[in-house]
DRENTOR-972370 format. One record per residue (C-alpha): residue number from 0; residue in three letters; chain; z negated, x negated, y. Coordinates in steps of 0.05 Angstrom, whole numbers, always signed. Each point is the difference from the previous one (the first is absolute). Layout:
N
NUM; ALA; A; Z; X; Y
...
//
This chain:
198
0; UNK; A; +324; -719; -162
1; UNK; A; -64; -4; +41
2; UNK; A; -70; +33; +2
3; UNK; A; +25; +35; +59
4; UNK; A; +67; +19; -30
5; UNK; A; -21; +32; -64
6; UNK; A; -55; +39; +33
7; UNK; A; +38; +29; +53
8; UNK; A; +51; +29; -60
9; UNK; A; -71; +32; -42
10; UNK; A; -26; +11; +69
11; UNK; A; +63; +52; +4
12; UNK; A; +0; +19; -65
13; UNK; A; -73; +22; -6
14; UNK; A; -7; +35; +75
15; UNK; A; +68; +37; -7
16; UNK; A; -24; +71; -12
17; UNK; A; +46; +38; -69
18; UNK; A; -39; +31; -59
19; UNK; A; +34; +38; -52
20; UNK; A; +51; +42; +25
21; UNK; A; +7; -19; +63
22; UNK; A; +30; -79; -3
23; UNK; A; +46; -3; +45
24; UNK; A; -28; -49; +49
25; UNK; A; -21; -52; -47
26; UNK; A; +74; +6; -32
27; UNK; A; +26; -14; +69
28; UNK; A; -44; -60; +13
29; UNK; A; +16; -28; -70
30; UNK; A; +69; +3; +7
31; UNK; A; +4; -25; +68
32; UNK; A; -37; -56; -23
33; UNK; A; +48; -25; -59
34; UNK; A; +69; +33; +11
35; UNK; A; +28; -67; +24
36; UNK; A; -24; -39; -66
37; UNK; A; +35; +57; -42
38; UNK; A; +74; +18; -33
39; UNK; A; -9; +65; +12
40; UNK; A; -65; +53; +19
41; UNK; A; +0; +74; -38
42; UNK; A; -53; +57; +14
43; UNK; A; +8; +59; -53
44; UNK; A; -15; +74; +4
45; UNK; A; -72; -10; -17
46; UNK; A; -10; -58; +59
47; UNK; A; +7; -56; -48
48; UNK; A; +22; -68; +39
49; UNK; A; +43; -42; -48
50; UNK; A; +9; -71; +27
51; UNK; A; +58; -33; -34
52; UNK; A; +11; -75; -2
53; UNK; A; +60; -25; -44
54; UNK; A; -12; -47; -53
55; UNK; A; +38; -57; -32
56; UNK; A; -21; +0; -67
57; UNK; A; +38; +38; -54
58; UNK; A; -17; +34; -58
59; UNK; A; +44; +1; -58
60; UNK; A; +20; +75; +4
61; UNK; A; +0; -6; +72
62; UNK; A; -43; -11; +69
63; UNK; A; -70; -14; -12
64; UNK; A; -42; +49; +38
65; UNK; A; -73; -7; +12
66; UNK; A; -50; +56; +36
67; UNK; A; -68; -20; +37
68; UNK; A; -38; +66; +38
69; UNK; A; -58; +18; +33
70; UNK; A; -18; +69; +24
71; UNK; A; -1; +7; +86
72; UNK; A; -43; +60; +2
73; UNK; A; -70; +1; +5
74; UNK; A; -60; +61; -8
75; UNK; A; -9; +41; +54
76; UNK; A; -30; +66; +17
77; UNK; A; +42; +64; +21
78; UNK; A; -23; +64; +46
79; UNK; A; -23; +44; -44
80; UNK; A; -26; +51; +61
81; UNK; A; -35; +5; +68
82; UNK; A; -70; +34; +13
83; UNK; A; -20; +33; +54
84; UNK; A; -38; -43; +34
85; UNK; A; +73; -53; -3
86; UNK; A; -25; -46; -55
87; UNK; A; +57; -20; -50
88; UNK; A; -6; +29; -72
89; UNK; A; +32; -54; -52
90; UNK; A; +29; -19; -67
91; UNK; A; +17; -57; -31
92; UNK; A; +62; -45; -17
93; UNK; A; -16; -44; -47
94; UNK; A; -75; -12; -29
95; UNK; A; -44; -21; +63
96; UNK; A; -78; -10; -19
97; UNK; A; -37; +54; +45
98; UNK; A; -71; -31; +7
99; UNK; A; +42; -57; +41
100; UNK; A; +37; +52; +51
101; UNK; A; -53; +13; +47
102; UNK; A; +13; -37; +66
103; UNK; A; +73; -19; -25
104; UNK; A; +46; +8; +61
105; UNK; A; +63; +29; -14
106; UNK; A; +70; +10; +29
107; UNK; A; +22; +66; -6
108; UNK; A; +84; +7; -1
109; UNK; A; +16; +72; +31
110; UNK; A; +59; +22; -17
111; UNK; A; +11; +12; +80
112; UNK; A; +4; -68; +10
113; UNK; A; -71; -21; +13
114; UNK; A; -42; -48; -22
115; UNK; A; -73; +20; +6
116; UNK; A; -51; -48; -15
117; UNK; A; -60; +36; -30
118; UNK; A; -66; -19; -42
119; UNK; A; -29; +30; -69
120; UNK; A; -64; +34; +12
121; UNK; A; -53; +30; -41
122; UNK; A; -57; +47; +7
123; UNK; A; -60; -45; +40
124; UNK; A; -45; -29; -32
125; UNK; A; -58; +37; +45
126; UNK; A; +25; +63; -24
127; UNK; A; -2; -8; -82
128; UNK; A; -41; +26; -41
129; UNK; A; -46; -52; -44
130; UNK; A; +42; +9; -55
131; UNK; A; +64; -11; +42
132; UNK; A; -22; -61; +19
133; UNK; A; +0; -27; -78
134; UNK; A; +76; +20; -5
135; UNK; A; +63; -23; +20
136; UNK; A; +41; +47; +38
137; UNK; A; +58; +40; -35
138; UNK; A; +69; -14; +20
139; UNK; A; -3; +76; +21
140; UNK; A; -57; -10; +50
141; UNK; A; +32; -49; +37
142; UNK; A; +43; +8; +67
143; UNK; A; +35; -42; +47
144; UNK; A; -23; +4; +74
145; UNK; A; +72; -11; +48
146; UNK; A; -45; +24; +67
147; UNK; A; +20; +83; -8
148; UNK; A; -41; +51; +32
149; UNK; A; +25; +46; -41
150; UNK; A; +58; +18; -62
151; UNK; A; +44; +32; +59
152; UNK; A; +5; -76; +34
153; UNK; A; +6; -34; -68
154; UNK; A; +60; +45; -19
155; UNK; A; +38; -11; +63
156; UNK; A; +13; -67; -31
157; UNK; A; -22; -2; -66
158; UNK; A; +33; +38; -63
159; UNK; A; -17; +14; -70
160; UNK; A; +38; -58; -44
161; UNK; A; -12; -51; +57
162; UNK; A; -15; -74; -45
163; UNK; A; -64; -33; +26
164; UNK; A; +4; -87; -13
165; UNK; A; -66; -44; +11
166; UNK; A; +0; -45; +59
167; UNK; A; -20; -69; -24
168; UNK; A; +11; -65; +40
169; UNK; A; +30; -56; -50
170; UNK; A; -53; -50; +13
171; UNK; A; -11; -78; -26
172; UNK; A; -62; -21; -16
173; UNK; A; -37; -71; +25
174; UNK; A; +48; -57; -17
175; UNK; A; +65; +38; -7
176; UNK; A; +0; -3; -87
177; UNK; A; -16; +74; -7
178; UNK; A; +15; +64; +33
179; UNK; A; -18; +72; -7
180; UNK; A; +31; +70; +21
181; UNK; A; +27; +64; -25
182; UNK; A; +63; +15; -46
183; UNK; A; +0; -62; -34
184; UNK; A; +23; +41; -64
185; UNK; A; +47; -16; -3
186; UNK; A; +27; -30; +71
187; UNK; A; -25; -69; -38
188; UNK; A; +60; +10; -42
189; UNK; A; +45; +23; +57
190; UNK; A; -17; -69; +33
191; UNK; A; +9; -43; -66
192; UNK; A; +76; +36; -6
193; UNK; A; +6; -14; +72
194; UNK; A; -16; -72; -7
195; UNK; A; +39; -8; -56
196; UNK; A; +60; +24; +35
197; UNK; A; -8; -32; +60
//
């Protein structure tokens, strides 16, 4: 495959929006993407995708069976609860590093069907205190900004529970070799199965 071919898959993989608990889409896109190169396609209770392509080499007691995974999901952030003045409250799925959340924009999933784009904000820097200024800020302190006036706004489309993904362009560098984005834990693997299928 080309350049052009094999980014356009990671493209897709990394920009598709699932973290834990919530992979449905990137399932979808997955198997879309390799059902014709397989035997047969499974998804289990827990959202599993099982990809089956039939071998011809045989064991002595039998069919030789080999697994590959990756994981789909990637970390996220979840409403936790809405303030007054409409900010977003949050949590985390998965382990996210807060000192690099300010000024992240996000993509907040509401479970009415919306997708509201929104940005992490923190206290201003013009209104810390000296000793502010030396920290980083707590997970806690931080809020996501979606354009409320108010929590009464907010809640006509935003709920408790709602999963929050970063929104991250999947972007080459100069000269094509390397490229950077999001969710490459583990959507690299996804793509190296994918390949290897295809």
């Amino acid at each position: 495959m080309t350049f052009e071919k094999d980014f356009k898959i990671i493209k897709n993989l990394t920009e598709i929006q699932s973290c834990s608990g919530n992979e449905s889409r990137i399932r979808q896109y997955i198997k879309e993407t390799v059902e014709s190169y397989c035997d047969k396609i499974d998804t289990d209770v827990l959202g599993n995708l099982f990809c089956f392509i039939n071998g011809k080499i045989k064991a002595e007691d039998g069919q030789l069976k080999i697994m590959l995974d990756a994981h789909m999901d990637e970390i996220g952030l979840m409403v936790r609860f809405i303030d007054k003045n409409g900010f977003i409250r949050f949590s985390q799925v998965g382990g996210q590093n807060p000192r690099i959340l300010p000024g992240q924009k996000v993509t907040i999933h509401s479970s009415s069907g919306e997708e509201i784009v929104g940005v992490i904000g923190e206290k201003p820097i013009h209104l810390l205190e000296q000793e502010e200024k030396k920290k980083s800020s707590k997970l806690e302190d931080l809020f996501i900004d979606a354009g409320f006036s108010n929590d009464v706004e907010a809640k006509r489309y935003i709920s408790v529970g709602d999963y929050i993904i970063f929104k991250q362009v999947c972007t080459p560098y100069i000269g094509n070799k390397r490229i950077f984005s999001k969710s490459f834990d583990d959507r690299a693997g996804c793509f190296v199965l994918i390949k290897l299928i295809m």
